[in-house]
Backbone as ProteinMPNN parsed JSONL, in Angstrom:
{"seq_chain_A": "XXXXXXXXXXXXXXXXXXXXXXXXXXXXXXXXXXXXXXXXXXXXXXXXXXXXXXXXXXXXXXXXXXXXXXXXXXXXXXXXXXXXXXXXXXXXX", "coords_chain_A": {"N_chain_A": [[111.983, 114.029, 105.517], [111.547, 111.97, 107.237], [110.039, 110.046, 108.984], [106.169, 108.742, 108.836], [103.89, 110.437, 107.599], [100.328, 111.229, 107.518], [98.828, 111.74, 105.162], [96.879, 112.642, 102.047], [97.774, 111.472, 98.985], [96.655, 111.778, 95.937], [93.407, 111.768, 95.119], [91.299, 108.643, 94.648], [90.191, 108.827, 92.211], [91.454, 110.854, 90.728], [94.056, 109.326, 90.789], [93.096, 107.166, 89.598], [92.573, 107.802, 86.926], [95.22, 108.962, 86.555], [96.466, 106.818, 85.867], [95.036, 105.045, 84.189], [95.384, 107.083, 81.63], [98.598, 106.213, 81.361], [97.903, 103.78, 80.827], [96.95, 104.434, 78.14], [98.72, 105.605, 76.777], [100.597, 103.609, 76.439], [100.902, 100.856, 75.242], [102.163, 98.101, 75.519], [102.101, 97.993, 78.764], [99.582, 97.392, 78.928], [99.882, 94.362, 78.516], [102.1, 93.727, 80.399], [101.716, 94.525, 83.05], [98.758, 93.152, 83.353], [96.363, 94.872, 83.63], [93.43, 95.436, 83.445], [91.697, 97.681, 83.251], [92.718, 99.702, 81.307], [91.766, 97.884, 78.959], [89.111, 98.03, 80.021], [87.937, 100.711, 79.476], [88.694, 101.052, 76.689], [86.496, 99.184, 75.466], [84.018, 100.298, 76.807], [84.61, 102.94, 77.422], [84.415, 103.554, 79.748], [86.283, 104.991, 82.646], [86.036, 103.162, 85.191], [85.304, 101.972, 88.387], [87.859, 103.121, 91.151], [90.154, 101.894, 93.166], [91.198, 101.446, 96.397], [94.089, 103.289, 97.316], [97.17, 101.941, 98.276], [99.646, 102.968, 99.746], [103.552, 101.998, 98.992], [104.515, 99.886, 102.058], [107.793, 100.529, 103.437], [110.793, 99.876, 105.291], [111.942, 102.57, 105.364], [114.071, 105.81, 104.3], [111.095, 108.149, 104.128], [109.82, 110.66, 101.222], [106.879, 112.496, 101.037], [105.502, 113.54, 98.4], [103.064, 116.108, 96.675], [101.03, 115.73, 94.017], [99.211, 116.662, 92.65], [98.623, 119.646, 91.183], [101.306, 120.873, 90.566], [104.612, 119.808, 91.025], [105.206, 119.077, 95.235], [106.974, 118.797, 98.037], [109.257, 121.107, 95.595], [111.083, 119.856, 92.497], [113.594, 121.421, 93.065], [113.831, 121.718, 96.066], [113.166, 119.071, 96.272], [115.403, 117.669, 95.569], [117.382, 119.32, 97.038], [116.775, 118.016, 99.412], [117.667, 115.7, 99.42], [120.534, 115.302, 98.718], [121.155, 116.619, 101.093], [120.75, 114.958, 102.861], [122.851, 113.374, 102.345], [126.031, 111.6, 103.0], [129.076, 113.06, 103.252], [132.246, 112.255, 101.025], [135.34, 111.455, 100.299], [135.798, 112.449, 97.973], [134.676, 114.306, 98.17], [135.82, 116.634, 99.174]], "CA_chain_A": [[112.046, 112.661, 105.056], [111.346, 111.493, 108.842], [108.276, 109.337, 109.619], [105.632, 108.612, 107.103], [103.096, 111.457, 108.077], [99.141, 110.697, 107.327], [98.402, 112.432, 104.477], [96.569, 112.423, 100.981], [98.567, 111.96, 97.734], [96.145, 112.304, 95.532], [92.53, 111.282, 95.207], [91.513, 107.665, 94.02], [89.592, 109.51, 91.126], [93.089, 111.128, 90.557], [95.284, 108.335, 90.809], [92.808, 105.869, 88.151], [92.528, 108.835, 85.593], [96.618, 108.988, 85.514], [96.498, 104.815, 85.815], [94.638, 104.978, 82.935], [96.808, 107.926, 80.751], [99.601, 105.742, 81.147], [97.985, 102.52, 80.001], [96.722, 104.483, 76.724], [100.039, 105.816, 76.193], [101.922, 102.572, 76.38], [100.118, 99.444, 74.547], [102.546, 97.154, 76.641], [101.777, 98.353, 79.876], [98.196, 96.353, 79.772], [100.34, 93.211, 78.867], [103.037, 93.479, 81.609], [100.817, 95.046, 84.579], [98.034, 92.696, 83.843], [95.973, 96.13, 83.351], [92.42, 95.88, 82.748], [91.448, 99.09, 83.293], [92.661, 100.066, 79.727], [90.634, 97.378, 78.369], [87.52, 98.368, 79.853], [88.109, 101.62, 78.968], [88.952, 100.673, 75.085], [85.509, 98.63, 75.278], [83.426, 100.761, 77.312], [84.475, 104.027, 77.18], [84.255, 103.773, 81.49], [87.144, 104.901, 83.679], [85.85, 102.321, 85.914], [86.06, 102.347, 90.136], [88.844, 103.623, 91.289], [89.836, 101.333, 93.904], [91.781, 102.551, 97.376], [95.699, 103.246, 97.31], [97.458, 101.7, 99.731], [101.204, 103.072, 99.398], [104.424, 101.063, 99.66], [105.159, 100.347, 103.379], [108.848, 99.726, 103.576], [111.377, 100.913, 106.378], [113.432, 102.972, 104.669], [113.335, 107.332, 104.35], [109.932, 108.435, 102.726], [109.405, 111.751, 100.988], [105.559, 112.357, 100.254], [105.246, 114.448, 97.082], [102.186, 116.285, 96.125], [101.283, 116.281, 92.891], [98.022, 117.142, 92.014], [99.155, 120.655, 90.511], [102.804, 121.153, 90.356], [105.247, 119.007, 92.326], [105.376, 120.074, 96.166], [107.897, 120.296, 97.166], [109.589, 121.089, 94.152], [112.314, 119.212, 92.205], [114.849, 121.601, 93.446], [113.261, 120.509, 97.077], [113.81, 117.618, 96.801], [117.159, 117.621, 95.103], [118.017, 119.375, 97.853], [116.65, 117.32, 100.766], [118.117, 114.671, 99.114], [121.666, 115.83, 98.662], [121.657, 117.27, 101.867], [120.852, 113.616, 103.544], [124.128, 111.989, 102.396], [126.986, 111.154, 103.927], [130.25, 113.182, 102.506], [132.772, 111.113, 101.069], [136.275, 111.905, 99.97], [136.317, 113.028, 96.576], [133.649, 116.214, 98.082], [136.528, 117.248, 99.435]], "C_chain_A": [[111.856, 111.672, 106.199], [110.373, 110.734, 108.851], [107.442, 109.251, 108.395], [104.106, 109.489, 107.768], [101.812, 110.991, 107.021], [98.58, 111.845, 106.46], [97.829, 111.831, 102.773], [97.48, 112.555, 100.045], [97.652, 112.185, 96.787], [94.83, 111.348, 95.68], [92.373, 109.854, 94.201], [91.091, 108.154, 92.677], [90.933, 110.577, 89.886], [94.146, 110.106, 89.48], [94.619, 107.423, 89.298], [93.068, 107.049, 87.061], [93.908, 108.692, 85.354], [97.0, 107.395, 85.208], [96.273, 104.896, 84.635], [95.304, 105.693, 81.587], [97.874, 107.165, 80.297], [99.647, 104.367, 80.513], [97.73, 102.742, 78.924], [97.7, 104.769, 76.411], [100.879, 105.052, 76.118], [101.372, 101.286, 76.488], [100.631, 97.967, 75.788], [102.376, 97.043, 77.923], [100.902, 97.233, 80.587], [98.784, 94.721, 79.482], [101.025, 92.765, 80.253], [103.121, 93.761, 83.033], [99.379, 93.87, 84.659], [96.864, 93.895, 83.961], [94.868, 95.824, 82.827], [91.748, 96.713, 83.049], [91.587, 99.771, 81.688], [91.561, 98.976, 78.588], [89.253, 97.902, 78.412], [87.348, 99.691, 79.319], [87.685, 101.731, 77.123], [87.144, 100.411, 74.854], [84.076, 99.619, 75.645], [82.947, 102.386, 77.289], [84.52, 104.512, 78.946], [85.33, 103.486, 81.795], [87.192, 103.551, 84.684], [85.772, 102.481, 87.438], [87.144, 102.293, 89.988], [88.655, 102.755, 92.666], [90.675, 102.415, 95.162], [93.745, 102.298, 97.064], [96.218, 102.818, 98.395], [99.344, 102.109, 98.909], [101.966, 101.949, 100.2], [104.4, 101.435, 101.619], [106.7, 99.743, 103.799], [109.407, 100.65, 104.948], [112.882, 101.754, 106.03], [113.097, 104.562, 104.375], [112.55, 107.568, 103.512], [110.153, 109.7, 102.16], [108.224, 111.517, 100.39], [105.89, 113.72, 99.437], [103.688, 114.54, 96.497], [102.171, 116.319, 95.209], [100.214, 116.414, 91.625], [97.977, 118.04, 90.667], [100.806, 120.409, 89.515], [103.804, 119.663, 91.857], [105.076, 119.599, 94.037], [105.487, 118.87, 97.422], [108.683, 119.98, 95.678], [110.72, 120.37, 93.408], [113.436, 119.804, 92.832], [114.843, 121.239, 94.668], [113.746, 119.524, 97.076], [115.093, 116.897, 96.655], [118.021, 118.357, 96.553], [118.344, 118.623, 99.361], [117.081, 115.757, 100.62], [119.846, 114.367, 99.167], [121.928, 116.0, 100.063], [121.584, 115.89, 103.218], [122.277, 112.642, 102.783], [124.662, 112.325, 102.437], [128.498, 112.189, 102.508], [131.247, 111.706, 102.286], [134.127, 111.64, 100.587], [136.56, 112.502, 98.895], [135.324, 113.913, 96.584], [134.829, 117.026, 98.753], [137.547, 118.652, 98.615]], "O_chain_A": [[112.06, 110.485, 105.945], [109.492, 111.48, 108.425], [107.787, 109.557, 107.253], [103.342, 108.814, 108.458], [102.068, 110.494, 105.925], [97.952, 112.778, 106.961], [98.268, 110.774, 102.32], [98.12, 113.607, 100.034], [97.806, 113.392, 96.6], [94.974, 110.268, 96.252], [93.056, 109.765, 93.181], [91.886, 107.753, 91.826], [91.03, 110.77, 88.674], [94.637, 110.078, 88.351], [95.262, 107.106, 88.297], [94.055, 106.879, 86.345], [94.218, 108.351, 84.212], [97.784, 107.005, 84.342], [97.223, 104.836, 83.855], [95.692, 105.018, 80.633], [98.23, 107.236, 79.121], [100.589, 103.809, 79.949], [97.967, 101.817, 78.147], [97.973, 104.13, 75.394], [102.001, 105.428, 75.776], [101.321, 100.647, 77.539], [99.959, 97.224, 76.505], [102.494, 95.9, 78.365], [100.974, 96.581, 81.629], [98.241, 93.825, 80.128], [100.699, 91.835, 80.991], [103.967, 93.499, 83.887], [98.897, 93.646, 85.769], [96.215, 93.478, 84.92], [94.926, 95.83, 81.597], [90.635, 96.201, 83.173], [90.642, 100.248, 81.06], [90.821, 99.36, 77.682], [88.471, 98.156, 77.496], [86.391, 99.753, 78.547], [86.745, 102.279, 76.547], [86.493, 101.233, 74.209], [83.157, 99.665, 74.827], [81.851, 102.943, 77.21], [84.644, 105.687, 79.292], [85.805, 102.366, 81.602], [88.256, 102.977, 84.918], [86.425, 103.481, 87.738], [87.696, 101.688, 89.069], [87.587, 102.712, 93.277], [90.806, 103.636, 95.07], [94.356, 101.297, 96.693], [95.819, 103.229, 99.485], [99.928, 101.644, 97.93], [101.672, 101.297, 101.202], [104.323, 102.488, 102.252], [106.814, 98.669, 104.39], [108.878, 101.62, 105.49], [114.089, 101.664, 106.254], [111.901, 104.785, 104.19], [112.788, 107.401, 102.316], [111.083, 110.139, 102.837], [108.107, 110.698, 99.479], [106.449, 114.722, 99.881], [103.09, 113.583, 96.006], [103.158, 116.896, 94.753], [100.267, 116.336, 90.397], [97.587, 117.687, 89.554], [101.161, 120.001, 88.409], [103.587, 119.073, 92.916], [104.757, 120.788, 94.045], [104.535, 118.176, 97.777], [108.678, 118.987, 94.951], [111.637, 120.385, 94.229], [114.327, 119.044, 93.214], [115.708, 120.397, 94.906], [114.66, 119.088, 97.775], [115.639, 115.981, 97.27], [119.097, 117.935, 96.978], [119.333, 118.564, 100.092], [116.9, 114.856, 101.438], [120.311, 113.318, 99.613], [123.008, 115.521, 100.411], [122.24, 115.913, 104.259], [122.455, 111.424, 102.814], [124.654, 113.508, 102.094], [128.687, 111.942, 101.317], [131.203, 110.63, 102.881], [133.88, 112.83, 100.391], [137.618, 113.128, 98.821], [134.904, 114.408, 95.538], [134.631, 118.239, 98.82], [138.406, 119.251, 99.263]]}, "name": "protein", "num_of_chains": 1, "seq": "XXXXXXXXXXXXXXXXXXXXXXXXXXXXXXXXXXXXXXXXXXXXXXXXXXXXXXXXXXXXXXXXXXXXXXXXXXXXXXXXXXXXXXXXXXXXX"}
């Protein structure tokens, strides 16, 4: 969870295809994102460009998650590297 290491999450071709999934599966989406991508879609029938991702940059611990396939690493992964970053507190006692 250290540093923010220079890697691919998934491809922009990727990323619009599930962009898009999520605006056909949820009508409100293209109101409250401002979303025309599902429009052109609706109209067109065209995915559209896929533009570039720029991920959040905050300063705070990252975990990158693949997730092309399957998660990686895996929910229990990360449940664990998550768990295992905080602080005991009295009632783990």
């Amino acid at each position: 969870m250290n540093g923010k290491p220079k890697c691919i999450i998934v491809t922009e071709e990727i990323a619009a295809q599930r962009h898009l999934q999520r605006g056909l599966a949820n009508p409100r989406r293209e109101f409250y994102h401002s979303d025309k991508r599902v429009s052109l879609y609706r109209a067109t029938g065209e995915i559209g460009t896929p533009g570039q991702y720029v991920a959040p940059n905050l300063d705070v611990p990252t975990l990158y998650v693949l997730t092309e396939n399957d998660y990686s690493p895996s929910l229990d992964e990360i449940t664990h590297q998550i768990q295992s970053q905080m602080p005991e507190t009295p009632m783990d006692n």
